[in-house]
One Martini backbone bead per residue (centre of mass of N, CA, C, O) as a GRO file, in nm:
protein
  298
    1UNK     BB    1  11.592  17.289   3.767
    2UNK     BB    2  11.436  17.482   3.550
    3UNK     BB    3  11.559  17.725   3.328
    4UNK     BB    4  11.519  17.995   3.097
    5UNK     BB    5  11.781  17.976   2.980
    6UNK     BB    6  11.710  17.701   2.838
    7UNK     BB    7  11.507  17.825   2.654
    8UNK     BB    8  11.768  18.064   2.567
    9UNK     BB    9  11.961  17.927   2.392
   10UNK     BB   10  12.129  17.985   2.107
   11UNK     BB   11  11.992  17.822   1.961
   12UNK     BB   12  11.698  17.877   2.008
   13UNK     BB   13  11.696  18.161   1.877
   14UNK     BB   14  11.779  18.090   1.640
   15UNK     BB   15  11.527  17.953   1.560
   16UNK     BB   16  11.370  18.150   1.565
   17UNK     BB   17  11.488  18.359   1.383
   18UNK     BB   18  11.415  18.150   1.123
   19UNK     BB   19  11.131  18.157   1.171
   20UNK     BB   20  11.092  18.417   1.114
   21UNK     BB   21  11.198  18.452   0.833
   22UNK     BB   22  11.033  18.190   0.713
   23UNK     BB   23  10.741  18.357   0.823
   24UNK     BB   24  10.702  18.653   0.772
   25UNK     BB   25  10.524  18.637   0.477
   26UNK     BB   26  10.270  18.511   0.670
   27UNK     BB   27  10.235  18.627   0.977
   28UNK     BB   28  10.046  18.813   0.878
   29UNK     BB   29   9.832  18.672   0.746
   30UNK     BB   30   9.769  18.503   0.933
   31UNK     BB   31   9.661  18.703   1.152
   32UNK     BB   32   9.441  18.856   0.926
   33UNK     BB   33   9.281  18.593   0.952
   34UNK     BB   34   9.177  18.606   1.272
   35UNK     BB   35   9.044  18.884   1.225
   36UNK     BB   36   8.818  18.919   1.036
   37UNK     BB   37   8.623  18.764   1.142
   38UNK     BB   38   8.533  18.836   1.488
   39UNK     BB   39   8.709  19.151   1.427
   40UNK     BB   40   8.592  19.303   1.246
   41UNK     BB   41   8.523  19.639   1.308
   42UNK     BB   42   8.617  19.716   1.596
   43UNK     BB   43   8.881  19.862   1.442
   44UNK     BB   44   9.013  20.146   1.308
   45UNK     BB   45   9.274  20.290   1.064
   46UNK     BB   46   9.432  20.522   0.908
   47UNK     BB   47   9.571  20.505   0.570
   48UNK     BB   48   9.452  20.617   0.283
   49UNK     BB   49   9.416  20.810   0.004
   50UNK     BB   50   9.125  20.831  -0.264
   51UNK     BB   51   8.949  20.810  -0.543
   52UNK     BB   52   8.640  20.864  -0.580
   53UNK     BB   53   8.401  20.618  -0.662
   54UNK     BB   54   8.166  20.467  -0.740
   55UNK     BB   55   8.015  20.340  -0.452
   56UNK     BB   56   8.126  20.544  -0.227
   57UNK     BB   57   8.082  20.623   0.093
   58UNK     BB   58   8.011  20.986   0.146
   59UNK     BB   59   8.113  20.937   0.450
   60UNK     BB   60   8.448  20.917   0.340
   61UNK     BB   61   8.475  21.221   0.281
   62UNK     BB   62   8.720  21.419   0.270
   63UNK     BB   63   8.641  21.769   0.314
   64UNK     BB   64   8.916  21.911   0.305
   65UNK     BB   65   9.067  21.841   0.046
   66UNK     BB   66   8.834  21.935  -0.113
   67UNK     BB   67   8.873  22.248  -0.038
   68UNK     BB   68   9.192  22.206  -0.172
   69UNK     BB   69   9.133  22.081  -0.481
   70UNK     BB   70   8.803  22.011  -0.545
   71UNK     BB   71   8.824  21.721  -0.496
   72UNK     BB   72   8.746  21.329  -0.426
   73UNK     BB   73   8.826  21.194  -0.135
   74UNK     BB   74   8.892  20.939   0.043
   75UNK     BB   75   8.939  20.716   0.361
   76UNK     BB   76   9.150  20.486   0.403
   77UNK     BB   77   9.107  20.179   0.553
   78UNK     BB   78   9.152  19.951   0.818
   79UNK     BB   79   9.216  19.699   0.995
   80UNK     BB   80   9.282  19.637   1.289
   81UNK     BB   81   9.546  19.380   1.416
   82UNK     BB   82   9.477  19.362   1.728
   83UNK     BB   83   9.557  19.043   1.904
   84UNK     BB   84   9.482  18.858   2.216
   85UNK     BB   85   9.655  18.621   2.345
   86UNK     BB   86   9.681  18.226   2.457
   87UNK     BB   87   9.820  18.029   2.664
   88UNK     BB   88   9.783  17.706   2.677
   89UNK     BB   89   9.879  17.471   2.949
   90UNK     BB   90  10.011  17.147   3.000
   91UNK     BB   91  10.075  17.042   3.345
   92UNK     BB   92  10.063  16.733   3.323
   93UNK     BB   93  10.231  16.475   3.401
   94UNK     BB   94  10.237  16.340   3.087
   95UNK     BB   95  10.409  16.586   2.980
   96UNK     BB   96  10.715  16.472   3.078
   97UNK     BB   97  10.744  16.286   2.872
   98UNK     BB   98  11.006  16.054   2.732
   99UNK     BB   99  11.147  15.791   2.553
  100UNK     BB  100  11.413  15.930   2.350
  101UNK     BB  101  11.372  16.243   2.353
  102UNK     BB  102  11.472  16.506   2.442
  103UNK     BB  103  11.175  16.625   2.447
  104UNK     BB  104  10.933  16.690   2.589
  105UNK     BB  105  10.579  16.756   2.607
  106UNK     BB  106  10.641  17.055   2.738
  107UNK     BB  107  10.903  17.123   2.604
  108UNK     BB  108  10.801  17.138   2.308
  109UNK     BB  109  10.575  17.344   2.399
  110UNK     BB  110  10.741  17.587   2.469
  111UNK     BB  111  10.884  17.637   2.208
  112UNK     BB  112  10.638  17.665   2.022
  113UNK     BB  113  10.529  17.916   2.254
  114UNK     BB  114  10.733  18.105   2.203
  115UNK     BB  115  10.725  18.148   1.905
  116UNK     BB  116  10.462  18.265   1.887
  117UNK     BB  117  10.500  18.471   2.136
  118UNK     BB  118  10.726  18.624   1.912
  119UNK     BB  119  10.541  18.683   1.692
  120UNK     BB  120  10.321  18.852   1.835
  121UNK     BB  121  10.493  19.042   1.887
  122UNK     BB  122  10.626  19.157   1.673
  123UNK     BB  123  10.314  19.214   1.574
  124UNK     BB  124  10.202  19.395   1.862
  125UNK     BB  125  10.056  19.103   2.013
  126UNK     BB  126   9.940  19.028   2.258
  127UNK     BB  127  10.064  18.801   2.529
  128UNK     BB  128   9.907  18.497   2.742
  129UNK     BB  129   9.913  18.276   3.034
  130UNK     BB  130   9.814  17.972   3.060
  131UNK     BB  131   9.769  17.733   3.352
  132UNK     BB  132   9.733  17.332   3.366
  133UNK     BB  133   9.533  17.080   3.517
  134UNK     BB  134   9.256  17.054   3.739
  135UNK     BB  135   9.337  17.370   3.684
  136UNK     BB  136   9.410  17.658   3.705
  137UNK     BB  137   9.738  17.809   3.794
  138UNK     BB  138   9.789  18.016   3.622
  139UNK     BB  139   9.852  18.382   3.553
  140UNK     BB  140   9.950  18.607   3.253
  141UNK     BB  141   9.948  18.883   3.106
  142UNK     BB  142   9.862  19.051   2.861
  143UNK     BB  143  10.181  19.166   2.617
  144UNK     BB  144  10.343  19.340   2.373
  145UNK     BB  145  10.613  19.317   2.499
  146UNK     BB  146  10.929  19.177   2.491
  147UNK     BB  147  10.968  19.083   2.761
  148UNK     BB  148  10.723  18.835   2.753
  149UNK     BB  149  10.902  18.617   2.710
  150UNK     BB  150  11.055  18.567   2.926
  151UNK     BB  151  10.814  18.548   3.119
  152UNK     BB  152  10.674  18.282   3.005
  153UNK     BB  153  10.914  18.137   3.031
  154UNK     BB  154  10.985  18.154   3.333
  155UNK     BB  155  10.716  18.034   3.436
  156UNK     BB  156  10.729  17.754   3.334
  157UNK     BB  157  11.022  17.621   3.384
  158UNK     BB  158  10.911  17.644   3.724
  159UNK     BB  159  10.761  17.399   3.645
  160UNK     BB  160  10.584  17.092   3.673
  161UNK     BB  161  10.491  16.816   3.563
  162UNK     BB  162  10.160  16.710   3.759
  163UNK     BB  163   9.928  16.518   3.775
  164UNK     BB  164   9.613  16.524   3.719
  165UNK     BB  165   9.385  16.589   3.471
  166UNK     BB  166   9.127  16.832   3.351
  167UNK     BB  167   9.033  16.982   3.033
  168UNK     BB  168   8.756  17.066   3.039
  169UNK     BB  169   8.760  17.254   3.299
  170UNK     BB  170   8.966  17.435   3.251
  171UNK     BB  171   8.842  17.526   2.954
  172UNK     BB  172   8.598  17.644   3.095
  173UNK     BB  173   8.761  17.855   3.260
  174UNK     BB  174   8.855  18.006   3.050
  175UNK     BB  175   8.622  18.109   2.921
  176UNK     BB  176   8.496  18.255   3.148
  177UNK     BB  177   8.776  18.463   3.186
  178UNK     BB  178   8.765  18.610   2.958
  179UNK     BB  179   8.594  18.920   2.800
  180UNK     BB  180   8.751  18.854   2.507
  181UNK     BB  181   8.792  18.809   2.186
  182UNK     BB  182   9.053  18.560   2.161
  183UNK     BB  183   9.331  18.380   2.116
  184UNK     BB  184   9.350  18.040   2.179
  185UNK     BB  185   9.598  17.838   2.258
  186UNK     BB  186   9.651  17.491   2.306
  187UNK     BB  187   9.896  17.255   2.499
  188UNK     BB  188   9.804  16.908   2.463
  189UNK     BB  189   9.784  16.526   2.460
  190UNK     BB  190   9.443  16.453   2.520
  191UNK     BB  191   9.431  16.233   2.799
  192UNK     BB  192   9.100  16.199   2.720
  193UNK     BB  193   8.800  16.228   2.685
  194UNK     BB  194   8.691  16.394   2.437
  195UNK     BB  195   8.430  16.483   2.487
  196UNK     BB  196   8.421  16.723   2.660
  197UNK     BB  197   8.663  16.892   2.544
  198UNK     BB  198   8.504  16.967   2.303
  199UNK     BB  199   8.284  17.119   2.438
  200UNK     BB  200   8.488  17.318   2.556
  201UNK     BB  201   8.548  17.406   2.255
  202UNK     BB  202   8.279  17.520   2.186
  203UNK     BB  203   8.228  17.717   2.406
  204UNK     BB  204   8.471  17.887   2.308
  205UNK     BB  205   8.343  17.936   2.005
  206UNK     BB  206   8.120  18.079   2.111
  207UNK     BB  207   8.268  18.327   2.275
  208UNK     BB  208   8.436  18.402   1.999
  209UNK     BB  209   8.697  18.264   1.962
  210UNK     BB  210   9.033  18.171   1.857
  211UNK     BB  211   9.126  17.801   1.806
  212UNK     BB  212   9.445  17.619   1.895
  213UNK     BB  213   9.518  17.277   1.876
  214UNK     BB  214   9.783  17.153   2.026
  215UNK     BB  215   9.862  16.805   1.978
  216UNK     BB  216  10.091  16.638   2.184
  217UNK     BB  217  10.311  16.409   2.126
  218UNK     BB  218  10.507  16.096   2.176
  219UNK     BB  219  10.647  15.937   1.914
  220UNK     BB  220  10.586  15.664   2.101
  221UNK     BB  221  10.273  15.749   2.092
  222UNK     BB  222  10.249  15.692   1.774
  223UNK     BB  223  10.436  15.433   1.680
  224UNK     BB  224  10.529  15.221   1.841
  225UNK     BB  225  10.845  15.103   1.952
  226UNK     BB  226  10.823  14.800   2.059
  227UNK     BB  227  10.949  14.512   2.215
  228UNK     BB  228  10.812  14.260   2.400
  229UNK     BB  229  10.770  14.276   2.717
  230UNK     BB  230  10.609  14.512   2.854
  231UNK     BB  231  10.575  14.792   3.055
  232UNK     BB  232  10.290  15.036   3.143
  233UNK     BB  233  10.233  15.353   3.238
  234UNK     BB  234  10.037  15.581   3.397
  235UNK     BB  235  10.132  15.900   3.486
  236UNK     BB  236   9.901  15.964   3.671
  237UNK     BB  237   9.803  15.678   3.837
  238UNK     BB  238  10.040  15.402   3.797
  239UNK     BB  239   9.909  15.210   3.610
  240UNK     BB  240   9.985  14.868   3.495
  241UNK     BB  241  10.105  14.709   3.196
  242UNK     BB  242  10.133  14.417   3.029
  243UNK     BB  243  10.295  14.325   2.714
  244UNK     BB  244  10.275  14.240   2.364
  245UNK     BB  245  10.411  14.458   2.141
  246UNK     BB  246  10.307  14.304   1.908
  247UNK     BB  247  10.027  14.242   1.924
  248UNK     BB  248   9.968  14.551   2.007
  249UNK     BB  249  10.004  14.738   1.773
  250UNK     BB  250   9.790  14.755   1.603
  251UNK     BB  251   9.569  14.823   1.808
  252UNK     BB  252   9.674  15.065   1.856
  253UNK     BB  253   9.781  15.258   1.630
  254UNK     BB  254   9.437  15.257   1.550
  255UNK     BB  255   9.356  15.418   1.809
  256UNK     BB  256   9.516  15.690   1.765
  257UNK     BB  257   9.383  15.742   1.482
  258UNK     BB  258   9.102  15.788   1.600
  259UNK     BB  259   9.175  15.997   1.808
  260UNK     BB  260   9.244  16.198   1.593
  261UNK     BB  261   9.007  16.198   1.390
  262UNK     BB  262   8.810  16.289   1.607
  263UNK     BB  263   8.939  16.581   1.648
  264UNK     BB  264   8.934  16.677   1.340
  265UNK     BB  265   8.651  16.654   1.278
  266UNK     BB  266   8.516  16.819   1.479
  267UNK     BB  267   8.694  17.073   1.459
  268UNK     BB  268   8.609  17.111   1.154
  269UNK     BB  269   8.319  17.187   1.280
  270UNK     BB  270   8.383  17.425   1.475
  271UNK     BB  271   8.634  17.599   1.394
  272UNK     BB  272   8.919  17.463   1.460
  273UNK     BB  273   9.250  17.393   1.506
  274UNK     BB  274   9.407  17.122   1.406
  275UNK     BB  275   9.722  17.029   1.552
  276UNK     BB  276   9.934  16.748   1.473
  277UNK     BB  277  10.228  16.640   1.711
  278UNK     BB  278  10.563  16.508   1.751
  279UNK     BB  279  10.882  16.506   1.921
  280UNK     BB  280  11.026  16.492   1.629
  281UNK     BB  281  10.933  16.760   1.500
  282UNK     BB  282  11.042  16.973   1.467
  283UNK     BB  283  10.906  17.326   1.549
  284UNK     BB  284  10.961  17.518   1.309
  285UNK     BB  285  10.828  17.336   1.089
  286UNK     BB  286  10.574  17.296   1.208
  287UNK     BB  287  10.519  17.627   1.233
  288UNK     BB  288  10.515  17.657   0.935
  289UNK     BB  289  10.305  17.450   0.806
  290UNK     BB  290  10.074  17.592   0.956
  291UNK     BB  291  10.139  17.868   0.873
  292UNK     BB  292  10.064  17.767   0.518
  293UNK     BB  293   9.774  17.644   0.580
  294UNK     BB  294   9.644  17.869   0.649
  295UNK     BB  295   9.671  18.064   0.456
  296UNK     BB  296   9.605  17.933   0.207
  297UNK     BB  297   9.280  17.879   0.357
  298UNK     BB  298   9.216  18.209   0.428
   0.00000   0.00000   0.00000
């Protein structure tokens, strides 16, 4: 069974480490860029005094300065911006494959959902996790404490990916239990039929959260890497096929594509975060080149 050390030994430190480094100076824009659509204005903090100019609301008149002075100083604000993520992770079966990376695609998922973790505690915005199957299966509340990172990573290593997934249905009761306008990142194969999980990430996006989709695939899943006479089997399942992997993959391939095309497309118009992603590629370089995608898109 695995455990959190495995997923906390010295190179990946290192690795969110170098991440943090190399993120650090976008991740305040990240976050304050996820903050300002459907959160600003819910709280603000004084942050420094200046002088009063023409079309400065009078309200803002800091009038005890005034006493002191005899100037008109305004108290300059800025938006609150802690905001509460929730890692929303797919512990279904064929989360566990991998046809010849190190590391599955649920192992790839927790690796990218501990950065996360670790820059939102940074930035001392809590962070909670749930996972699914074919429903909610654990519930971790969030908090911006350090120690938050042990936690969701205890939790994830002791679970193991099994059983057939519904993910319309999770991302629904995720939905239901909200019950404040939250980041929801979400790390899944989606490895089902696309319509319903739409619904269920538009009904998410209705209800005012910001939503980011992480598709994990497995590289194999991406590229097709095989030759001959293969036998493939569905891991919820266990359906097998056998095919001509020659023959078979230009129709592959194009599947694939369309599947991906179909998500990035909805997802933009739904003002959804689709970012596609597979075992082959480093998780820190991943989880930098969206965090500077999304920056400069602020």
């Amino acid at each position: 069974m695995a455990t959190a050390e495995q997923y906390l030994k010295p190179e990946v430190i290192n690795q969110i480490k170098r991440l943090d480094l190399r993120a650090q100076f976008i991740v305040k824009g990240f976050l304050h860029g996820l903050h300002a659509s459907p959160f600003h204005g819910f709280s603000v903090e004084f942050s420094e005094h200046r002088k009063y100019t023409p079309g400065d609301d009078p309200k803002d008149i800091d009038w005890l300065v005034y006493a002191k002075t005899d100037k008109y100083y305004v108290k300059k604000f800025e938006a609150e911006t802690n905001i509460t993520g929730y890692l929303v992770m797919d512990l279904s079966r064929s989360m566990g494959y991998t046809y010849r990376q190190e590391l599955t695609k649920l192992d790839y998922s927790i690796s990218l959902a501990a950065a996360l973790c670790y820059l939102m505690i940074h930035q001392q915005d809590p962070v909670g996790l749930l996972t699914f199957d074919q429903q909610i299966r654990n519930s971790l509340a969030p908090k911006a404490r350090r120690s938050q990172l042990g936690n969701v990573l205890s939790l994830l290593a002791n679970l193991q990916p099994q059983g057939e997934t519904d993910i319309a249905n999770s991302l629904t009761q995720v939905a239901a239990m909200l019950r404040h306008a939250s980041l929801v990142m979400i790390f899944s194969d989606l490895l089902a039929e696309p319509e319903p999980v739409l619904e269920a990430l538009y009904r998410l996006r209705h209800r005012g959260h910001d939503v980011i989709l992480f598709h994990v695939l497995d590289e194999a899943e991406v590229r097709f890497p095989f030759d001959g006479m293969v036998e493939l089997e569905d891991p919820e399942n266990q359906q097998r096929l056998c095919l001509d992997a020659a023959a078979f993959r230009r129709d592959y391939l194009d599947e694939i594509e369309a599947f991906r095309t179909t998500y990035r497309r909805e997802c933009s118009q739904a003002r959804v975060d689709y970012v596609p992603l597979d075992t082959s590629m480093q998780f820190d370089r991943a989880l930098t080149e969206y965090l500077v995608s999304r920056t400069a898109r602020g």
